[in-house]
N, C-alpha and C positions, 0 to 999 in steps of 0.2 A: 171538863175533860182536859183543855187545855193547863187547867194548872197540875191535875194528876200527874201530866206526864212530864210539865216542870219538874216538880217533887222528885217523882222516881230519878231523873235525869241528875239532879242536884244530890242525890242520896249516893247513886252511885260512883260520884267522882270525887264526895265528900266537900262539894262546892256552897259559896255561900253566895248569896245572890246580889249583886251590886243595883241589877236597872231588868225591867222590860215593858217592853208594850205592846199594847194588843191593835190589830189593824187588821186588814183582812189582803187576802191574796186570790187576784181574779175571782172574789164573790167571795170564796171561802173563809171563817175565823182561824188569825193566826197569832202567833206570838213569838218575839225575838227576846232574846233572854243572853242576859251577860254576867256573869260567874268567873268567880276564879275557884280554882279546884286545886287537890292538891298539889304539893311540890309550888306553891304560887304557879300555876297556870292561869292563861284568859280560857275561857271559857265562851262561844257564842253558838247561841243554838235558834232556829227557825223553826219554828212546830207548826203546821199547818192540817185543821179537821177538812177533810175531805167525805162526807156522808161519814160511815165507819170505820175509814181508813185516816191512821194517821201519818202524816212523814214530817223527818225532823232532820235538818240539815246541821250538822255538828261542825267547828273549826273549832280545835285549842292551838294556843300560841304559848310557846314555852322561853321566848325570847322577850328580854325587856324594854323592846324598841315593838309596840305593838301598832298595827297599823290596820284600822277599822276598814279602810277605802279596800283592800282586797276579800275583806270577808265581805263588806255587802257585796260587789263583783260577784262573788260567787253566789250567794244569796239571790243574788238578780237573773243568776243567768238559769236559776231552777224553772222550769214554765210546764204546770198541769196542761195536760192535751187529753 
């Protein structure tokens, strides 16, 4: 499932995939994913299976001074309750 929604995610920005990996989030299977998409964008996305529910954390960066320490921040500050 996790890579489906890679795919669709990657189809729809016309992105190619540079990096991701799989790790889990307070239990759950998840996947960080780095793309650049069109117009040379970054592309970072956080996809996490929750039972049937998925959610997927999106940042693109359209600047060429890209700076990973504020997407994970962000990526960190997501927390399942």
């Amino acid at each position: 499932m996790l890579n489906k929604i890679r795919d669709f995610g990657l189809y729809g920005v016309q992105g190619t995939l540079i990096s991701e990996r799989r790790f889990t989030v307070q239990g759950y299977p998840a996947k960080d994913i780095q793309a650049r998409a069109r117009g040379n964008s970054a592309m970072y996305n956080r996809i996490i299976l929750v039972g049937t529910r998925a959610y997927t954390l999106l940042v693109f960066e359209t600047s060429d001074k890209r700076d990973i320490t504020n997407v994970e921040r962000f990526f960190e500050s997501f927390s399942l309750h």
